[in-house]
GUTOR-400350 format. One record per residue: residue in one letter; x, y, z of N, C-alpha, C in turn. Coordinates in steps of 0.05 Angstrom, whole numbers, plus 5000, padded with zeros to 4 digits. Example, Ala and Ser with C-alpha at 12.3 -4.5 7.8 and 13.67 -1.06 7.14 Angstrom:
2
a526448865156524649105156526449345156s525749555142527349795143525850015157
end
This chain:
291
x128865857309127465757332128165467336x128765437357129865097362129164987384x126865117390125565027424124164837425x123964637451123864367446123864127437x125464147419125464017401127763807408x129563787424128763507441127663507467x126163427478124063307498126263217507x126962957528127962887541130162917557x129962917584131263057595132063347594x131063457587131163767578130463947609x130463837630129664027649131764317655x132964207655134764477659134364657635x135164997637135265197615138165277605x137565257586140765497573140065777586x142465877584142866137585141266307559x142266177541141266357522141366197493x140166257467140266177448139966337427x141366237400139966487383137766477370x137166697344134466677338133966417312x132366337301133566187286130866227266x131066137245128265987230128565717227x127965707196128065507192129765297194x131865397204134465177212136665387217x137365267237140665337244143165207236x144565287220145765137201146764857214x149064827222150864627237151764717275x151664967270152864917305151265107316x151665127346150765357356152765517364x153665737376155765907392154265987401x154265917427154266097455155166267459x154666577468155366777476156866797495x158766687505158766697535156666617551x156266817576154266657605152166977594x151867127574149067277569147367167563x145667327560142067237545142267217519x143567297509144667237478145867027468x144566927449146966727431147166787407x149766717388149466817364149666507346x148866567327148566277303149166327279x150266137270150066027239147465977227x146866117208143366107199144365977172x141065897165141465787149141465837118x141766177131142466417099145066437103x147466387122149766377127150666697136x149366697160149167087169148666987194x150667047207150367147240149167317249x146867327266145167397272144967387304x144167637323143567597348141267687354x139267497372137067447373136567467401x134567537416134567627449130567447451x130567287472129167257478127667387488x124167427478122167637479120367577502x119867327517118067287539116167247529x113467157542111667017538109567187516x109467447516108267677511104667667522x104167557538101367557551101867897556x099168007552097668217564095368247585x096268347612094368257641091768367624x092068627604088668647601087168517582x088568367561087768097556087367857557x090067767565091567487572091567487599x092367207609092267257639095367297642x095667527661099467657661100667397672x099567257694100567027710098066757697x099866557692098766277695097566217702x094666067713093266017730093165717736x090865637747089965367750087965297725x086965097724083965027704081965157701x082465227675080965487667077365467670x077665227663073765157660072765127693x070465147697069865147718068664857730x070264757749069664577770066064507763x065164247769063064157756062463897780x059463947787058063867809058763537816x058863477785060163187782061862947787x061762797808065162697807065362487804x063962417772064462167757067362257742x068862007743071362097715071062117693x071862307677070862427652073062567635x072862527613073662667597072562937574x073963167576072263347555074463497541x073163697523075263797500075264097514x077564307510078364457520078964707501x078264877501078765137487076365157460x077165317453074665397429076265587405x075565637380075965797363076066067367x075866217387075766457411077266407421x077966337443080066247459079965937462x083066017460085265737473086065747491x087065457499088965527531092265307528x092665507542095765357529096765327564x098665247566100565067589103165157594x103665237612107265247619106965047643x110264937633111864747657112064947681x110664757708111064997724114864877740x115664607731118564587746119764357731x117564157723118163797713115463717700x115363627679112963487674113263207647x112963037664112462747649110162837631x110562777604108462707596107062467582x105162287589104761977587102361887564x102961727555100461637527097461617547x097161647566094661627580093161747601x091561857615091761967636090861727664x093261637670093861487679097361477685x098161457714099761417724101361187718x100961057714102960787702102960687675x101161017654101460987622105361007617x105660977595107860977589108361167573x111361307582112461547577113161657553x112161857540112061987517114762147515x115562347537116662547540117262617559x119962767575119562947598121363347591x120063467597120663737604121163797630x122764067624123664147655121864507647x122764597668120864887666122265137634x124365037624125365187600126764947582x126065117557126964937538130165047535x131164717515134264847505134765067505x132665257492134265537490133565677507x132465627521131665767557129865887553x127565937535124866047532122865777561x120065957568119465707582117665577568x117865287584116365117563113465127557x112365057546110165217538108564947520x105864837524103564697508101664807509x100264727478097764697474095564497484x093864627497092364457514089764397491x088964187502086864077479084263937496x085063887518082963657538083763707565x081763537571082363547602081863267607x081563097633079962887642080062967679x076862907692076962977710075462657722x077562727755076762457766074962477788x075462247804073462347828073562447852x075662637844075862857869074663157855x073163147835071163317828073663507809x074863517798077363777796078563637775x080163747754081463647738084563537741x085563307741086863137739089863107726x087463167693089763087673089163327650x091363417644091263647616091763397592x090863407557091863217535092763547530x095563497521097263727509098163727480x098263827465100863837435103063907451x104763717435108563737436110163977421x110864037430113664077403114963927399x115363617391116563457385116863337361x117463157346116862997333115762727341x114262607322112562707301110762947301x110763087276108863357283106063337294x104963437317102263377321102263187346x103963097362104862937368103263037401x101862827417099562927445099962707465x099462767478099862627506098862697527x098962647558097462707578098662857599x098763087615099563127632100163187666x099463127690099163237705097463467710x094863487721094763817721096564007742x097463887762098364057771101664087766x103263957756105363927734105964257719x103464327706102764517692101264857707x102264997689099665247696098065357677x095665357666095265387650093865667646x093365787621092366077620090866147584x089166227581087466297562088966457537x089266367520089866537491087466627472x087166897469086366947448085967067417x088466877417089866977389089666837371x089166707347090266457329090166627307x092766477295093666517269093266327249x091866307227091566147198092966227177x093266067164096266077139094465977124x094266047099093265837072095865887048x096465587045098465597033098265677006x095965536994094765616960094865876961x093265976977093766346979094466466985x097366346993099366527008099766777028x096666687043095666957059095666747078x096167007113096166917136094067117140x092967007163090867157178090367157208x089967327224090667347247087667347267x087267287280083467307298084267287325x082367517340083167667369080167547368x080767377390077867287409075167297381x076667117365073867087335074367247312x075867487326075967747294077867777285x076667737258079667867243080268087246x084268087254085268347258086768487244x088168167223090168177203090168107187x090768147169090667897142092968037120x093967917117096867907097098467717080x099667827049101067637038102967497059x104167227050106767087060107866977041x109867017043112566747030112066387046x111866207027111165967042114165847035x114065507040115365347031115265357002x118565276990117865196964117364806957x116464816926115864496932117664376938x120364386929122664206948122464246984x121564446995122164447023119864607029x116764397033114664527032114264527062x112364777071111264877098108864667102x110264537130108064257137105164307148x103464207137100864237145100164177173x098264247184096864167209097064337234x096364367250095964507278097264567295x098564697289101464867312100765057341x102765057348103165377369105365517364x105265737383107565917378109065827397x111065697399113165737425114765737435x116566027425117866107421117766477408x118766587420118966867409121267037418x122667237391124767297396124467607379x125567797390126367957379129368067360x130068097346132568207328133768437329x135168537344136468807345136668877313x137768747299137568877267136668807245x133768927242131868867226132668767194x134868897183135768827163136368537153x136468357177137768077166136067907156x135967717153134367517140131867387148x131567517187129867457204127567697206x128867887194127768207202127468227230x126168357239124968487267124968367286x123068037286121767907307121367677286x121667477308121767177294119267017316x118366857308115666687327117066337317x117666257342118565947331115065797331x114365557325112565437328113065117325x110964957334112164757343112364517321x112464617292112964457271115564417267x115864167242118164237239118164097211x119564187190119964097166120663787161x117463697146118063537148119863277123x121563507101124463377086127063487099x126263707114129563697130129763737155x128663497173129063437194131263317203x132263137184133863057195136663177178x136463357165138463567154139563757170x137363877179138264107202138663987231x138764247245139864077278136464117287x136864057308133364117318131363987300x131763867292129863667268128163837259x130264107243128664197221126864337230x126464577251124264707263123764907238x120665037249119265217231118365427247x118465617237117065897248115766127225x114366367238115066667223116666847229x116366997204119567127214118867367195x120467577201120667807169122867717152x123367917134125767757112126968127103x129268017091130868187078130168227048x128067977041128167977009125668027011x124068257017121268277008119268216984x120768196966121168076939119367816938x120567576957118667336965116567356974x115567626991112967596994110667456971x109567296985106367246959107966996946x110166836942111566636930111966436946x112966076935113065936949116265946948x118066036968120966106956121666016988x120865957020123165877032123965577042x124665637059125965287065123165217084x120765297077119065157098117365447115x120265607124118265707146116466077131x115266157144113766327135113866567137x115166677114116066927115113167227108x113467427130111567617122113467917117x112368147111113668377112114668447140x116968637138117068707163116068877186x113869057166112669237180110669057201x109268847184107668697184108468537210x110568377209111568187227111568357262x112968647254112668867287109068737290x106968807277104868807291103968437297x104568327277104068087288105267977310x107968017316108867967345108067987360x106168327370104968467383101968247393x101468097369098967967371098867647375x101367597371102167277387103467177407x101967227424103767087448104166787453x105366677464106666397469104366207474x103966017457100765847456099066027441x099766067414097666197402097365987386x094665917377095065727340095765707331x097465517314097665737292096165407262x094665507257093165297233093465327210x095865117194097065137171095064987146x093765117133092664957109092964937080x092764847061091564867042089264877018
end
């Protein structure tokens, strides 16, 4: 997974990219002008990887993007409030261009800009966390998570810049116990061993999304089935790998690792396991890494 992971100037999309984890070794190869790209991984296995789409469900998720999810408020003092809940989140797609600025304020200074797809042509996609509303009664400004570096990394955006739409998915990792766990609108749905970081190239703590998702024509490789990029990224080999060291989940070839701290960072589950978790993360899901 190697999506957004540079910000700037990024408006335009690739054609295509491949799937990646924890790092893509040194280059990319482009497929030609398909949806496919193939890569150098960082198990040294070429691998082709097809971009999966947002995976929203209209009878859960909203199928289309919307406007501001919270409801308009009698008020039209300027204000600021917090956004989403442990039930649902709301996450953000670029609807064409979006500045994003250290303030909500028009003449803050510039953090970032996106175009409507990232490098690898997935669309761009934040974690929404706030709002601030002014005094035209309506919200203003979204505060978003990056995929950038530094990990964790927020800023302000345009609301109308953005479209935003309700997740109710989040995923928690505990690293001590090498279990992930999965909650649909509060409930647990899943819960399963993982392979983490080992202590040389440990899985970075703190508050992610998913965004990025890819499917694997052949489950056998080192990615298994279905890969979820997220918006971390390792933080001893960032500047080792290309993409400063991105992180995701993924299945594996070596089931073996399950329950151990054995990868470069990112978080390996079974593969049976990984088919249904795909099924249950769509793009802007949580994902909350602890110890």
């Amino acid at each position: 997974m190697t999506s957004g992971r540079r910000a700037q100037g990024n408006a335009g999309a690739r054609p295509a990219v491949a799937a990646g984890c924890c790092a893509l070794a040194l280059v990319l190869l482009l497929a030609g002008s398909g949806s496919v790209a193939q890569a150098r991984l960082s198990e040294n296995s070429n691998q082709v990887a097809y971009l999966a789409g947002l995976g929203l469900r209209a009878s859960h998720d909203a199928a289309a993007a919307t406007g501001p999810v919270a409801a308009r408020t009698a008020r039209c003092a300027a204000s600021m409030s917090s956004v989403g809940s442990t039930r649902v989140a709301v996450a953000a797609l670029v609807r064409r261009n979006a500045v994003i600025r250290k303030a909500p304020e028009g003449g803050a200074s510039v953090i970032a800009r996106f175009g409507r797809f990232n490098v690898d042509g997935f669309r761009q996609v934040f974690a929404v966390f706030g709002k601030h509303s002014g005094s035209g009664c309506s919200t203003d400004w979204y505060r978003v998570e990056l995929p950038i570096l530094p990990n964790g990394t927020t800023g302000w955006v345009r609301a109308w810049a953005v479209e935003t739409y309700p997740v109710r998915s989040r995923i928690a990792v505990d690293l001590s116990q090498r279990r992930l766990r999965v909650f649909r609108a509060g409930r647990l749905v899943l819960a399963t061993a993982v392979a983490v970081g080992s202590s040389a190239t440990p899985t970075p703590l703190g508050r992610f999304f998913v965004n990025e998702r890819y499917v694997l024509p052949d489950a056998r490789g080192p990615f298994g089935p279905n890969a979820l990029g997220i918006s971390a990224h390792s933080n001893v080999l960032q500047h080792v790998w290309v993409d400063d060291g991105p992180i995701g989940i993924h299945g594996t070839n070596e089931p073996w690792s399950i329950g151990r701290a054995a990868s470069h960072g990112c978080i390996r589950v079974a593969n049976d396991v990984m088919r249904r978790l795909f099924r249950l993360a769509p793009a802007g899901t949580p994902v909350i890494v602890e110890t």
